[in-house]
MARBA-3410 file (N, C-alpha, C, O; in Angstrom, 1 decimal):
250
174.8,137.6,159.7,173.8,136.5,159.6,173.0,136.6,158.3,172.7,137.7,157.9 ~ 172.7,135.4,157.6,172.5,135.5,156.3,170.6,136.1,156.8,170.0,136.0,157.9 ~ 170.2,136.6,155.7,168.6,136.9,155.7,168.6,137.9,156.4,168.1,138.9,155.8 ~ 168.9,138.1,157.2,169.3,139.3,158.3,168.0,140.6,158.5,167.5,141.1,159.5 ~ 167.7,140.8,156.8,166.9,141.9,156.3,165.9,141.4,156.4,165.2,142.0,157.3
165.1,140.5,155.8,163.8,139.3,155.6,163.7,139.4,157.0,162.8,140.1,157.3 ~ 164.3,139.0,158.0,164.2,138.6,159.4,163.8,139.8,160.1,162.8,139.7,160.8 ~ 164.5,141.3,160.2,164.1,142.2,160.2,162.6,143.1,160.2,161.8,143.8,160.9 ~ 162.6,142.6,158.8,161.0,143.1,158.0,160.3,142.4,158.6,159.2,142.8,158.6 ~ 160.4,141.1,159.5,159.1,140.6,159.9,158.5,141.1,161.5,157.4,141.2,161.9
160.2,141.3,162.4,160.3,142.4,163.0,159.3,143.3,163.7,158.9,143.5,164.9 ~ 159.0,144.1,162.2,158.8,145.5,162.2,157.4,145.7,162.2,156.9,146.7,162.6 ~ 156.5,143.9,161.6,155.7,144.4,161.7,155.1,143.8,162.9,153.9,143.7,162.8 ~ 155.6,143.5,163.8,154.8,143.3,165.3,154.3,144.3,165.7,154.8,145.4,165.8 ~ 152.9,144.0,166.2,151.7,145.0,166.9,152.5,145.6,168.2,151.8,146.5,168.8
153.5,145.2,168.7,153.9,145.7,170.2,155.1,145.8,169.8,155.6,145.1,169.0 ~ 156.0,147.1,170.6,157.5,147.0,170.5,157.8,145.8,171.3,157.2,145.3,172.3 ~ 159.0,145.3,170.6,160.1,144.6,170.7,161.1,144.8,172.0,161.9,145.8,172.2 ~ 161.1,143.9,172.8,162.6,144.1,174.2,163.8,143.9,173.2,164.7,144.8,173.0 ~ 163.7,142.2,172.6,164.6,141.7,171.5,163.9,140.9,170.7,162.6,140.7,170.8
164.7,140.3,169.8,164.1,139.0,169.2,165.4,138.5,168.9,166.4,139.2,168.8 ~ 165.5,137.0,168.7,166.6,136.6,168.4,166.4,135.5,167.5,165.3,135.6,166.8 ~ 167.3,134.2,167.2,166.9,133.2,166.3,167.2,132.0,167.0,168.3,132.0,167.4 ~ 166.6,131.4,167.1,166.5,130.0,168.1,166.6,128.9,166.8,166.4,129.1,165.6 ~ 167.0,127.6,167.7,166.8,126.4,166.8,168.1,126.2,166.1,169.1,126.9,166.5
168.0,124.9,164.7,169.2,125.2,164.5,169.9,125.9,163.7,170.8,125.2,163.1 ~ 169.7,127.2,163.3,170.8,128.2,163.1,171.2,128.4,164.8,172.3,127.9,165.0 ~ 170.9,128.8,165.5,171.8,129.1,166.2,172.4,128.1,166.9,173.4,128.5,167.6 ~ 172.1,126.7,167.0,172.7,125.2,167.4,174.0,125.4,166.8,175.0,125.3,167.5 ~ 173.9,125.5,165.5,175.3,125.6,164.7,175.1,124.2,164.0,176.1,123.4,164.0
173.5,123.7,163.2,173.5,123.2,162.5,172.3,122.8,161.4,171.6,121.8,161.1 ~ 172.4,124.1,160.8,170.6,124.4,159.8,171.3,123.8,158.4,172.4,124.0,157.9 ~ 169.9,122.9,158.3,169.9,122.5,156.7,169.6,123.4,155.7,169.0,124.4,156.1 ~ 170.0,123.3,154.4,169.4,124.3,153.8,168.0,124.6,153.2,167.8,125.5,152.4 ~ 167.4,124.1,153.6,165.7,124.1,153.9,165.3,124.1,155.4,164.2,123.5,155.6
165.9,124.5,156.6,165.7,125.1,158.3,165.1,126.2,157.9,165.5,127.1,157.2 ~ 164.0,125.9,158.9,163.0,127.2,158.7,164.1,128.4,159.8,165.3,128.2,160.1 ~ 163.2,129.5,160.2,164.0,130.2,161.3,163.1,130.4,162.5,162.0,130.8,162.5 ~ 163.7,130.2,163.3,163.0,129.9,164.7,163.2,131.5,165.3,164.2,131.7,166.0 ~ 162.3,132.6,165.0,162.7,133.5,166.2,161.7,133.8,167.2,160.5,133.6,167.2
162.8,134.6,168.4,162.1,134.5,169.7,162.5,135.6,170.2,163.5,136.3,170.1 ~ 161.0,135.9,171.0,161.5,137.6,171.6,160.4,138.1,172.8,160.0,137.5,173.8 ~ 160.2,139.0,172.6,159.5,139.7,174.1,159.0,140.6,173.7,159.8,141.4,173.1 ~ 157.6,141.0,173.6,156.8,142.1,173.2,156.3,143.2,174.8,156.2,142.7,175.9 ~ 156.2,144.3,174.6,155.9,145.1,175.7,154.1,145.7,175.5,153.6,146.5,174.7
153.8,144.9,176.5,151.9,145.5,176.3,152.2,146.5,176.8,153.1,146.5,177.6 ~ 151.2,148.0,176.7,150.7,149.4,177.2,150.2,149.0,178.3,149.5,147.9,178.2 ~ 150.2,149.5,179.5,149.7,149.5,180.6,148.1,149.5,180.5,147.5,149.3,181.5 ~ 147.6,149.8,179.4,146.0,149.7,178.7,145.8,148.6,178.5,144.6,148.3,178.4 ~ 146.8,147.6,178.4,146.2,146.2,177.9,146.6,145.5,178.6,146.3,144.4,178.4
147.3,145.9,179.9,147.3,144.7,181.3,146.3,145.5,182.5,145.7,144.7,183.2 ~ 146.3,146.4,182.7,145.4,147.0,183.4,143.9,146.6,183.6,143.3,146.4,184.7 ~ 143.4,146.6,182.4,141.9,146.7,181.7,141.5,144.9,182.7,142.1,144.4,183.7 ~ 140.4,144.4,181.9,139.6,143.4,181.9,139.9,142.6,181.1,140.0,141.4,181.3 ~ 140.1,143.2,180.0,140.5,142.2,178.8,141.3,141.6,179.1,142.3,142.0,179.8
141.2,139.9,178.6,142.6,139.1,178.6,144.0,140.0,177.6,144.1,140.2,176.3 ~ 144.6,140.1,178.2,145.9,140.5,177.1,146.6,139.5,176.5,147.0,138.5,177.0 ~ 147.1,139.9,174.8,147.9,139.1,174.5,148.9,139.2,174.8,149.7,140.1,174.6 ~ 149.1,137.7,175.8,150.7,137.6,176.1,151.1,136.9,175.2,152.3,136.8,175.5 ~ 151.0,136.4,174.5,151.8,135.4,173.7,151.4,135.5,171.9,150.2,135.5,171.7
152.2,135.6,170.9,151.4,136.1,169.7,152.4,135.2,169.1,153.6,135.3,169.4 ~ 151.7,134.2,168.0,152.5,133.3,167.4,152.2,133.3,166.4,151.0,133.5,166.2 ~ 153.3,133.2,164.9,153.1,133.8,163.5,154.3,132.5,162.9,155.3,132.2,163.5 ~ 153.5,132.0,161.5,153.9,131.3,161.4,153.6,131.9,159.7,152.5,132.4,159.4 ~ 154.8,131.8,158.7,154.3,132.9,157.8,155.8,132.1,156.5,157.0,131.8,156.7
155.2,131.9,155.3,156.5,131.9,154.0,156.9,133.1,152.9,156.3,133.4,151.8 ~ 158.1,133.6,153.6,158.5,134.7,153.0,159.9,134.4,152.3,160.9,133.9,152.7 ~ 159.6,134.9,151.0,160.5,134.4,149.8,161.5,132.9,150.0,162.6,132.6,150.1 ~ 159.7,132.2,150.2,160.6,130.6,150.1,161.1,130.2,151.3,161.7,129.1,151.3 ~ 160.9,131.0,152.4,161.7,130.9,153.6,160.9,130.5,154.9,160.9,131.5,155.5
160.4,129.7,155.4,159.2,129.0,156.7,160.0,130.1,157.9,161.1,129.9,158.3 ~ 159.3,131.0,158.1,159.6,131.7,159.0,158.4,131.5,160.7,157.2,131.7,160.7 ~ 159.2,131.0,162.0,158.3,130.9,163.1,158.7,132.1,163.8,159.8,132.6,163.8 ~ 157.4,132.5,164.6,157.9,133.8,165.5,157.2,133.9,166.8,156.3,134.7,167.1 ~ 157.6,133.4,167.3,156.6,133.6,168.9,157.4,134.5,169.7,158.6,134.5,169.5
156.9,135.5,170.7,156.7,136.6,171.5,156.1,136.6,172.5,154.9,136.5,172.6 ~ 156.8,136.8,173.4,155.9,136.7,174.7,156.2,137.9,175.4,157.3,138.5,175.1 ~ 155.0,138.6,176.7,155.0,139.6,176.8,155.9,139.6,178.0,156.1,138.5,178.5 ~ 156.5,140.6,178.5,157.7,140.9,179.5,157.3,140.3,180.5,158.0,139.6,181.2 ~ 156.5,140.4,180.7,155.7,139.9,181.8,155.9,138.6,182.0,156.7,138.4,182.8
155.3,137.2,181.2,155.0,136.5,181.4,156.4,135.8,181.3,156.8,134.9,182.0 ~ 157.5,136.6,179.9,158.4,135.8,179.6,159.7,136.2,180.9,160.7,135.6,180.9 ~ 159.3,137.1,181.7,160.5,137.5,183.1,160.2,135.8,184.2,161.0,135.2,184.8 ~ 158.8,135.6,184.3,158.0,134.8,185.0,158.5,133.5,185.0,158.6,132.8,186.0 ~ 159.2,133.3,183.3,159.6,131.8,182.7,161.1,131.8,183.3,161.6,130.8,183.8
162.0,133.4,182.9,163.4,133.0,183.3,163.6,133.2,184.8,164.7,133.4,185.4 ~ 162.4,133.0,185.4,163.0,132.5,186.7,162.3,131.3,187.5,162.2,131.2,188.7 ~ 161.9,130.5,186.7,161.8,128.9,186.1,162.6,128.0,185.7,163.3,128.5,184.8 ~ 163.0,126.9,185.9,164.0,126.5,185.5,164.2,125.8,183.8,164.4,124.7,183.4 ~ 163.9,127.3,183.2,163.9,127.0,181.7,164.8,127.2,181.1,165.1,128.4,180.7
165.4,126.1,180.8,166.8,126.5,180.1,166.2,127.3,178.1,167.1,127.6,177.3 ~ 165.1,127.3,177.8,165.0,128.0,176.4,165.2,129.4,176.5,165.8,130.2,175.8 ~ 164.4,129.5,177.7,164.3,131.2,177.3,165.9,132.0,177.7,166.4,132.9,177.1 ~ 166.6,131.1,179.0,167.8,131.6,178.8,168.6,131.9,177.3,169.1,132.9,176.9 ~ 168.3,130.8,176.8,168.9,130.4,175.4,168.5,131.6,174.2,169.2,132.0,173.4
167.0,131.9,174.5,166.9,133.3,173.6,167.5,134.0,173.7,167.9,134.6,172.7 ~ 167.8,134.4,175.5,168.6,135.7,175.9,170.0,135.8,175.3,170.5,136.8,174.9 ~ 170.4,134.8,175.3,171.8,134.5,175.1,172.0,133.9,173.5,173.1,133.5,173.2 ~ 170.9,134.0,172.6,171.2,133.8,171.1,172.6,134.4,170.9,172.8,135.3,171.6 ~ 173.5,134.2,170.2,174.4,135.0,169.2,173.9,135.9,168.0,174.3,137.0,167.6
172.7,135.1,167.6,172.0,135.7,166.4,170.9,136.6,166.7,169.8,136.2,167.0 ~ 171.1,137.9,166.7,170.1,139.3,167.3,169.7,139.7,166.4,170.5,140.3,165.6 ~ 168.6,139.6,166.3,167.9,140.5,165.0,167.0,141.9,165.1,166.6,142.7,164.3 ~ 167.0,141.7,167.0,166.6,142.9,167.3,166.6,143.3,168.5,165.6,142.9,169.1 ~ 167.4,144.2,169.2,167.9,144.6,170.4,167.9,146.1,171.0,168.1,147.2,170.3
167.5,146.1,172.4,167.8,147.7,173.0,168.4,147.8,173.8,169.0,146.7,174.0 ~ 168.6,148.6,174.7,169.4,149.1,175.7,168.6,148.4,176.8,169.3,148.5,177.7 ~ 167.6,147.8,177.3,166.6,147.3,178.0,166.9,145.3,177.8,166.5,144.4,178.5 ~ 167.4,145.3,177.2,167.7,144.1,176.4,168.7,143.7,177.0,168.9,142.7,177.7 ~ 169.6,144.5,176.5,171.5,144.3,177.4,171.3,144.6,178.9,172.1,143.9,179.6
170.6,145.4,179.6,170.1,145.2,181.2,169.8,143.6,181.6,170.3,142.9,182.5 ~ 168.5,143.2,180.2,168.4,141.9,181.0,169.3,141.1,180.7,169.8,140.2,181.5 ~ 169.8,141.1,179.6,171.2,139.9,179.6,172.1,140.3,180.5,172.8,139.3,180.5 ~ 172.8,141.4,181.5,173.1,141.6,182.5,172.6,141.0,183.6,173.1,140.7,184.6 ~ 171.4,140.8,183.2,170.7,140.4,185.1,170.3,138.5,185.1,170.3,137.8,186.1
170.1,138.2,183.6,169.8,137.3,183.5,171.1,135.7,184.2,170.9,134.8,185.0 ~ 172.1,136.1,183.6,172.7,135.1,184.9,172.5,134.5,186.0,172.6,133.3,186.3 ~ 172.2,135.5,186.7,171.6,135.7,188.1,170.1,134.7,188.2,169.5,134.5,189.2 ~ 169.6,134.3,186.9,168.7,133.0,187.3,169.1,132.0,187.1,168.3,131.1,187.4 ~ 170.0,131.7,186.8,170.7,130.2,186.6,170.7,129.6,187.5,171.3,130.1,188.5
170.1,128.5,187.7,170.4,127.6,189.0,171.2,126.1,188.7,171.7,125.9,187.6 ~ 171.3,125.1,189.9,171.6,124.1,189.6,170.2,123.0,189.1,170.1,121.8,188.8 ~ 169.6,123.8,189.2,167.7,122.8,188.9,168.0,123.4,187.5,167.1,122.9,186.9 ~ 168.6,124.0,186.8,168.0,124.0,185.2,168.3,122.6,184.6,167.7,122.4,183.5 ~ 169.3,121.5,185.1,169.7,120.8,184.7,168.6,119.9,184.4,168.5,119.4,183.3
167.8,119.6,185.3,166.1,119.1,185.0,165.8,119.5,183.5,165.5,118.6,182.7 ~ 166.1,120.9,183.1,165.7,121.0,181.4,166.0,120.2,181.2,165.3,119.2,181.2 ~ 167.4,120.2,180.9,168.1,119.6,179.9,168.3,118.1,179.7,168.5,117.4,178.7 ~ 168.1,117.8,180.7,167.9,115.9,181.0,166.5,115.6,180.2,166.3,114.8,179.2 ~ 165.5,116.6,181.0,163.9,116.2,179.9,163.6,116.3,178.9,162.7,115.7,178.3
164.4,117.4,178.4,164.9,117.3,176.8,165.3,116.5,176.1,164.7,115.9,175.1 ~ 166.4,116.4,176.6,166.9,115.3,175.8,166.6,114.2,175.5,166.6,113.5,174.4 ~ 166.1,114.0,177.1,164.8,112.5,177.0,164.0,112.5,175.5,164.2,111.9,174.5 ~ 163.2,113.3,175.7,162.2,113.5,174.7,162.5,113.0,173.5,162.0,112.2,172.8 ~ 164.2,114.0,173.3,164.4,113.8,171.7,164.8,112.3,171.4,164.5,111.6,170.5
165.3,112.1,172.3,165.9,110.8,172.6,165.1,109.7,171.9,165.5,108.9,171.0 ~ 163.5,109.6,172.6,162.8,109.2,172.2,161.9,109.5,171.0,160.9,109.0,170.8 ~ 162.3,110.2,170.5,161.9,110.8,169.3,162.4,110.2,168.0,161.8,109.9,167.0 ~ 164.0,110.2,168.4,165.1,109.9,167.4,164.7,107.5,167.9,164.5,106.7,167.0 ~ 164.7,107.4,168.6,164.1,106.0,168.7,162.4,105.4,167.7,162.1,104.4,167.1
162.0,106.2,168.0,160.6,106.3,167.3,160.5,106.2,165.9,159.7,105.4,165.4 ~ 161.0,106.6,165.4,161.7,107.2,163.4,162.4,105.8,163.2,163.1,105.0,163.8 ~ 162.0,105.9,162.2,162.5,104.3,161.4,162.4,104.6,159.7,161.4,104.4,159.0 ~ 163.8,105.3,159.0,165.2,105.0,159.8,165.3,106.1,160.5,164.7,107.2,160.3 ~ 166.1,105.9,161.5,166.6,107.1,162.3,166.5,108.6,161.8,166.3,108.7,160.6
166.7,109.6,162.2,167.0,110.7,161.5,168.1,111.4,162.5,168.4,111.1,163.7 ~ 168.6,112.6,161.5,169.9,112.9,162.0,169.4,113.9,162.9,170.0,114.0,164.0 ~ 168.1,114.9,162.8,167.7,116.0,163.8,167.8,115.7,165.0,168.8,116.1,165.7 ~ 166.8,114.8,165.5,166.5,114.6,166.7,167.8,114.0,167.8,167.9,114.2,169.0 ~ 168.8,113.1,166.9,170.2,112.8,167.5,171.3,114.2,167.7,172.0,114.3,168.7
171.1,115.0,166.8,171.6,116.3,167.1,171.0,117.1,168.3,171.7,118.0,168.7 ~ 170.1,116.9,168.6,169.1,117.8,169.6,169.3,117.1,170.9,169.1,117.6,172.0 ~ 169.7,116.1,170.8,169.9,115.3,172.0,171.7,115.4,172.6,172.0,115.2,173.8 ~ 172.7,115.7,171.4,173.6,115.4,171.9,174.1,117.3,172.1,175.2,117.7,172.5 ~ 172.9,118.0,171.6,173.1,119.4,171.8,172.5,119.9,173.0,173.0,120.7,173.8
171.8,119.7,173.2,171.0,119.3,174.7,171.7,119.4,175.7,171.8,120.3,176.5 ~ 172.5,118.1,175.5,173.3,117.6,177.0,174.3,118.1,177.2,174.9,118.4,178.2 ~ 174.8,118.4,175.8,176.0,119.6,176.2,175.8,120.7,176.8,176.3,120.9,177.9 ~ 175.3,121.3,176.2,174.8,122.3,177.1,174.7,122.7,178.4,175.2,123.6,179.1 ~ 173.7,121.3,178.7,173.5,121.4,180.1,174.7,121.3,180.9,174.8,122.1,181.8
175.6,120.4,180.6,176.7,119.9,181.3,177.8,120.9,181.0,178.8,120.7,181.7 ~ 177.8,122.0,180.0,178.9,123.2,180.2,178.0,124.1,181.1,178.6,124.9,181.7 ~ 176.6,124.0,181.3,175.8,125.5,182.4,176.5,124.8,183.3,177.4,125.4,183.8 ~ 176.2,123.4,183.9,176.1,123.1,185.3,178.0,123.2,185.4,178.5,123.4,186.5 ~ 178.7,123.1,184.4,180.1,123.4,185.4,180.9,124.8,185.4,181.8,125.2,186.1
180.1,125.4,184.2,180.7,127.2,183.8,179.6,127.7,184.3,180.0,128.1,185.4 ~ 178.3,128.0,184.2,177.3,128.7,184.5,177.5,129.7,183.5,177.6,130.9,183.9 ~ 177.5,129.4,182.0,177.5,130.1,180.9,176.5,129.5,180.5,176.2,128.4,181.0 ~ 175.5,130.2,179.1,174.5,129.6,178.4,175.4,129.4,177.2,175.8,130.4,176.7 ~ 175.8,128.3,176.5,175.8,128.0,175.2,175.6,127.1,174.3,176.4,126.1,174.3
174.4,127.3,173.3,174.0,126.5,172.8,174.4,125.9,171.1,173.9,125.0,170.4 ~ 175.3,126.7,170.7,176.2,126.0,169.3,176.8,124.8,169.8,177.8,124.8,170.6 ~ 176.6,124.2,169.5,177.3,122.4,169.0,178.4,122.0,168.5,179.0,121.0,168.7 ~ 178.5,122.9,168.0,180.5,123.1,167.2,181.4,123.8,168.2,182.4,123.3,168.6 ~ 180.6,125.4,168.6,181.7,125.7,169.9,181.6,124.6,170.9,182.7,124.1,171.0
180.7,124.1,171.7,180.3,123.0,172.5,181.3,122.1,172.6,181.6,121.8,173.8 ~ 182.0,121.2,171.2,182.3,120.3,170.6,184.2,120.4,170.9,185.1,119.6,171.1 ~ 184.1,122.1,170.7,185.7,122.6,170.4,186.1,122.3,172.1,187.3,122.4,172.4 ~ 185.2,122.0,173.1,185.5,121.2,174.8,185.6,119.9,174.8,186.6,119.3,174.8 ~ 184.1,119.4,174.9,183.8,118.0,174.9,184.6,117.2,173.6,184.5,115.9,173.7
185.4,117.5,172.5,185.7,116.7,171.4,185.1,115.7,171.3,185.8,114.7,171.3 ~ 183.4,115.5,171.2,183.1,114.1,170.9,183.5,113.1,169.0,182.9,113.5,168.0 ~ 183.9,112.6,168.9,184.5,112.5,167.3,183.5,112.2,166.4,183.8,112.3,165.2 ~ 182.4,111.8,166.7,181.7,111.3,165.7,180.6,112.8,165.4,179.9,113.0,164.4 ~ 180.7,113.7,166.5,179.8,115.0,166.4,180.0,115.9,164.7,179.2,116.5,163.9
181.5,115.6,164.8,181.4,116.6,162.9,180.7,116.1,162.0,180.1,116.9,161.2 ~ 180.8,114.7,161.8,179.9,114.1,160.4,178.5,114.5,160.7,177.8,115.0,159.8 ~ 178.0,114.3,161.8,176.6,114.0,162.2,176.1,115.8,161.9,175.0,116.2,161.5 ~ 177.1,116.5,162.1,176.5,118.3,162.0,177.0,118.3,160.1,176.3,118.8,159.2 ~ 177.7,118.0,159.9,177.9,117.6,158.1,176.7,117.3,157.7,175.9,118.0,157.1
176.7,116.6,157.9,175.3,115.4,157.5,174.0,116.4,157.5,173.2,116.5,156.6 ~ 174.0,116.8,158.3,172.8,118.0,158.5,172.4,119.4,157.7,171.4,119.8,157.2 ~ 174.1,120.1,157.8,174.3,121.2,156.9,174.2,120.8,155.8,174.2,121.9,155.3 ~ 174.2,120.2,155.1,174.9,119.3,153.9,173.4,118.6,152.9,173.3,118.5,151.7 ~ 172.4,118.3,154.3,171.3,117.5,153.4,170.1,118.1,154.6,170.1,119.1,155.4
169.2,117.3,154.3,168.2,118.2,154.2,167.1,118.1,155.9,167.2,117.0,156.5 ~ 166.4,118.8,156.3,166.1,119.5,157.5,165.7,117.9,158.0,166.0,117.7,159.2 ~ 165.0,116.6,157.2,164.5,115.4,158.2,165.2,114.5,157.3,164.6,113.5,156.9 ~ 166.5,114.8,156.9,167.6,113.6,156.4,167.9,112.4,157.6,168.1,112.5,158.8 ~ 168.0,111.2,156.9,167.7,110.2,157.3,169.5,109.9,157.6,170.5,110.5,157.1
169.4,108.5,158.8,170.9,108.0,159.2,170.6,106.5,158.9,170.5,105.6,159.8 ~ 170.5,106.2,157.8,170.2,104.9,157.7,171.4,104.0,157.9,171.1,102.8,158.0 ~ 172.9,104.4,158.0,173.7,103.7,158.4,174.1,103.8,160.3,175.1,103.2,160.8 ~ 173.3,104.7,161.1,173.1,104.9,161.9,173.5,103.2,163.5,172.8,102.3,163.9 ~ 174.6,103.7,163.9,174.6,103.0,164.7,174.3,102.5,166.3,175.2,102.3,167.1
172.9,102.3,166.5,171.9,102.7,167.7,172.7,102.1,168.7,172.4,102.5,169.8 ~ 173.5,101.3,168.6,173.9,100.3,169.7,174.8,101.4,170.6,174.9,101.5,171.8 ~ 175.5,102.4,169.5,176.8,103.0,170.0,176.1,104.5,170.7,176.3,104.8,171.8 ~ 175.1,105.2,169.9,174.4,106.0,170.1,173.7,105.8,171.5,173.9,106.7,172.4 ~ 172.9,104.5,171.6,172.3,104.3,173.2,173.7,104.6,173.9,174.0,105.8,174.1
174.6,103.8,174.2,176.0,103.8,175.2,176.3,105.2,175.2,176.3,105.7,176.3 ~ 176.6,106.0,174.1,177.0,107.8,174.6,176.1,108.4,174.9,176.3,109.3,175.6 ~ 174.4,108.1,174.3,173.4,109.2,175.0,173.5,108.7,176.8,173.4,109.5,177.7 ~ 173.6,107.7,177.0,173.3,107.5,178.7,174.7,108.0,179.3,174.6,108.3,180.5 ~ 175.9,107.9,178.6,177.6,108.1,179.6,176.9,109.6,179.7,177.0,110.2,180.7
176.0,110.5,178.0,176.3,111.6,178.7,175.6,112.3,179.8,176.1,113.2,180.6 ~ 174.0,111.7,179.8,173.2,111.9,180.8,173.7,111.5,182.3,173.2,112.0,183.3 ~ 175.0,110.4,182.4,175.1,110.5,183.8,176.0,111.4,184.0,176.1,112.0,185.1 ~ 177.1,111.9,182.7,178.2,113.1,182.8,177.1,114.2,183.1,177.5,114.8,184.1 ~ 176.1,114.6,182.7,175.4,116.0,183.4,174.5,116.0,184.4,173.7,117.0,184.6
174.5,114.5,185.3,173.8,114.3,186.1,175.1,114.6,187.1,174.9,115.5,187.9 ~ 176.2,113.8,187.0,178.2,113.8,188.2,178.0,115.8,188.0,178.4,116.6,189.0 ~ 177.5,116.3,186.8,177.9,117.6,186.7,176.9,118.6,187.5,177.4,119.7,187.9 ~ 175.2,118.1,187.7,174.8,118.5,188.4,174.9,118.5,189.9,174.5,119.5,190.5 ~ 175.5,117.3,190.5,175.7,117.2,191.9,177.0,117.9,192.3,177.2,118.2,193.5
177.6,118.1,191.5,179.4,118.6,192.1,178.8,119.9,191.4,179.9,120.4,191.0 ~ 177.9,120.6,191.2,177.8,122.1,190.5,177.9,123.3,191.9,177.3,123.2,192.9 ~ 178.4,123.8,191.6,178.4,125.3,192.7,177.2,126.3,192.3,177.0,127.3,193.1 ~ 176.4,126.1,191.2,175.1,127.0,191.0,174.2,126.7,192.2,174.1,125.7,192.9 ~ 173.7,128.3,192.2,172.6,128.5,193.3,171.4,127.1,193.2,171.2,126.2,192.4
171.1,127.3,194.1,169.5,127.0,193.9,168.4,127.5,193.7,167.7,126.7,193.0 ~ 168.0,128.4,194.0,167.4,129.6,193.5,167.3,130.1,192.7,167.8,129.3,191.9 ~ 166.9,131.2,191.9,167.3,132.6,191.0,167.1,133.5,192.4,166.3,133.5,193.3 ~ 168.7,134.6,192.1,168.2,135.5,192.7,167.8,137.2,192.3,167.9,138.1,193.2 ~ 167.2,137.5,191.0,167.1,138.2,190.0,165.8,138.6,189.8,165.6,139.2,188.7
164.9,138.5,190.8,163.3,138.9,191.0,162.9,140.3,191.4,161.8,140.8,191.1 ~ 164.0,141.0,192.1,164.1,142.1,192.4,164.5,143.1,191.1,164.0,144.2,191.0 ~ 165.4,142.8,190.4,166.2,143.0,189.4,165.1,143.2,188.2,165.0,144.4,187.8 ~ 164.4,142.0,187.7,163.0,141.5,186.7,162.0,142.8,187.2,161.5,143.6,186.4 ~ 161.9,142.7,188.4,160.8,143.7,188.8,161.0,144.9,188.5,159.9,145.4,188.4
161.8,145.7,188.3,162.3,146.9,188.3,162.3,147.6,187.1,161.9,148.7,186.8 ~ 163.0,146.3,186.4,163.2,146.2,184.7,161.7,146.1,184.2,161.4,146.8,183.2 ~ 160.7,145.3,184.7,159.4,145.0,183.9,158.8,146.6,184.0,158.5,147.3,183.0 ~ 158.8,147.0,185.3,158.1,148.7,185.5,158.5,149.9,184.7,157.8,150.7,184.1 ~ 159.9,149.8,184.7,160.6,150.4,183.4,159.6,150.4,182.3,158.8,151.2,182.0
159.9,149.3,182.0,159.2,149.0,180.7,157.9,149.3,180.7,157.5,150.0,179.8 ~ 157.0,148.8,181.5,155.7,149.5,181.3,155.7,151.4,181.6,154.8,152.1,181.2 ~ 156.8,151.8,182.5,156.4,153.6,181.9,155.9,153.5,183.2,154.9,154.2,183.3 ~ 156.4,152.8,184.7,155.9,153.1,185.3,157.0,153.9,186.8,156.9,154.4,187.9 ~ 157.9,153.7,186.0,159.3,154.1,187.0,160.1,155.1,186.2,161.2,155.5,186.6
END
């Protein structure tokens, strides 16, 4: 992974050890401009001194920082809070667990990506639909269009619609793509690698775009009702064991 080391150094200097961190967004979509900041994401472990006490603890520590020209984002959340979310029906933080791109990992780490399956439900699909929405309406809003938010939308629903029939997390657009073959998906990730982070689609064909964003929202809607995923998570026993660990207390 390019930067690798830059990514590293920023790492190192977090106030709290590290579970992981990984890189979210799109480098790991499988489609950063060459001006995409880097989105990383990870899990810090507070001392039993700083959840114990009175004090509010920092669960959440967000850094937003330009290192050699580079927009680096870093949010961290503490074991705690972020065990709390994957058993929520949040398809992001699955997506951290399951980055490709690791910039910083332990043996505690590969436990929870071990256990983490085990929260998948057939409700994460709710993400991915309200996501999409969003971008959806995002990419409507922009005049002329832009190519991000159509990517985030048609990366979105993929997703969702390979969890709800594999119960795999994967969020690259290109592997995604090498299933669903949608044809117009390569130019549109061209177009992105190629030019720049809010490059415009001014030949952009909304008429055709509305018709496949909705076939695909009802394809992961047919994929949510015919899905064999739990309902539940059942991985709370599992989270609990692993968080005590971690605080030093097992």
């Amino acid at each position: 992974m390019e930067n690798l080391d830059l990514l590293k150094s920023i790492v190192d200097e977090q106030p709290y050890p590290l579970l992981f961190a990984t890189v979210s967004g799109a480098h790991a979509y499988g489609f950063p401009s060459p001006d995409s900041d880097f989105d990383l994401r990870g899990v810090h472990i507070l001392p039993m001194v700083d959840v114990a006490g009175l004090y509010t603890p920092q669960e959440t520590i967000e850094i937003e920082k330009i290192v050699d020209e580079f927009e680096l984002d870093l949010v961290t959340h503490d074991a705690r809070k972020f065990f709390g979310l994957v058993l929520k029906r949040n398809g992001y933080v699955l997506e951290q667990i399951f980055s490709p791109l690791i910039v910083h990992s332990t043996p505690e780490f590969d436990e929870l990506k071990a256990i983490a399956p085990q929260a998948i439900t057939v409700n994460h699909a709710h993400h991915y639909l309200g996501f999409a929405r969003n971008q959806w309406d995002l990419f409507n809003k922009t005049s002329p269009p832009k190519v991000k938010p159509l990517l985030y939308v048609f990366r979105t629903l993929l997703t969702g619609i390979y969890l709800m029939q594999t119960g795999v997390v994967e969020m690259n657009l290109v592997v995604l793509n090498d299933t669903y073959k949608l044809p117009y998906l390569a130019d549109l990730i061209e177009r992105k690698i190629y030019g720049a982070e809010k490059g415009v689609l001014d030949d952009a064909d909304v008429t055709f775009y509305t018709a496949e964003y909705e076939r695909l929202v009802t394809m992961l809607e047919d994929a949510r009702d015919a899905s064999t995923l739990p309902t539940a998570p059942t991985c709370k026993p599992a989270l609990n064991d692993l968080l005590l660990r971690l605080r030093g207390i097992k």
